[in-house]
Residue, then its C-alpha position, 0 to 999 in steps of 0.5 A: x187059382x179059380x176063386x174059392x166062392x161059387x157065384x153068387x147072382x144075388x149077392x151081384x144083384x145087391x151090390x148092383x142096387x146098392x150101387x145104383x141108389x148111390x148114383x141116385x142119391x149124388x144125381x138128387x144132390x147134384x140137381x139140387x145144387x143145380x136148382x139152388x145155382x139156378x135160382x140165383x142166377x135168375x134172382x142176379x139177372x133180376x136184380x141186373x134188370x131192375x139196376x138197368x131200369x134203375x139207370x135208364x131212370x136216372x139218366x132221363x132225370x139228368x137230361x130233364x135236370x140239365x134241359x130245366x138248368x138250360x132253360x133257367x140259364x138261357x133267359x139269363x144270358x139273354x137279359x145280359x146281353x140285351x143290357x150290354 
């Protein structure tokens, strides 16, 4: 019943390396994948970044708009009702 094959330490040993170069070929892989995740995640938290800043412009020149319309507005409405 014992196996027929005396033991073998370096037929061990070149399976145990074979096995640990496997393991080393899907870690590189898999920080690669990581490192290509990572960098797009950084270039979509950029471009969020740069739309905020975007918005923060825009609403700033809706307010200046809407204080120029008041201002354009306001003489307007006072002249009317002066002559009423």
């Amino acid at each position: 019943m014992a196996d027929d094959e005396p033991f073998d330490a370096e037929k061990v040993a070149n399976l145990t390396q074979l096995q640990l170069r496997r393991i080393e070929e899907q870690t590189l892989t898999l920080m690669e994948i990581a490192l290509r995740q990572d960098e797009r995640t950084s270039r979509v938290e950029r471009d969020i970044g740069e739309i905020k800043r975007d918005i923060g412009e825009i609403r700033s020149e809706m307010v200046l708009m809407e204080n120029r319309l008041l201002n354009q507005t306001t003489p307007a409405n006072r002249s009317s009702a002066k002559a009423g």
